[in-house]
Steps between C-alpha positions, in 0.01 A plus 500: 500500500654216647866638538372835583320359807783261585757815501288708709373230804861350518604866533178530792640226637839607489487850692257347730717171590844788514250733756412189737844358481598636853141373623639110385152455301665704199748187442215302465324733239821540309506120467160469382524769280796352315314192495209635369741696215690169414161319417332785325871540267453128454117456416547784251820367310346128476162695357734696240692146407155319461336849292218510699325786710487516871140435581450745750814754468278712788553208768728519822651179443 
């Protein structure tokens, strides 16, 4: 559940930050998106390395 919801907001993210680019806020979105990716990638691997479960897979961050 975790990576499933990870693949499909950074891919939210990512068509919204690429359709507001010309507006200068998409920059900003595509920034915070990767971010956002970067942390969830890295919260997930450190929960696989320790063998536990994510405590709430169904959480935004």
């Amino acid at each position: 559940m975790w990576l499933i919801r990870t693949f499909w907001i950074s891919l939210g993210l990512t068509v919204l930050g690429a359709l507001t680019l010309l507006y200068g806020i998409g920059l900003v979105i595509l920034i915070a998106g990767g971010v956002w990716y970067l942390y969830r990638v890295v919260a997930g691997l450190l929960k696989l390395i320790e063998q536990k479960p994510i405590e709430a897979p169904t959480r935004f961050i």
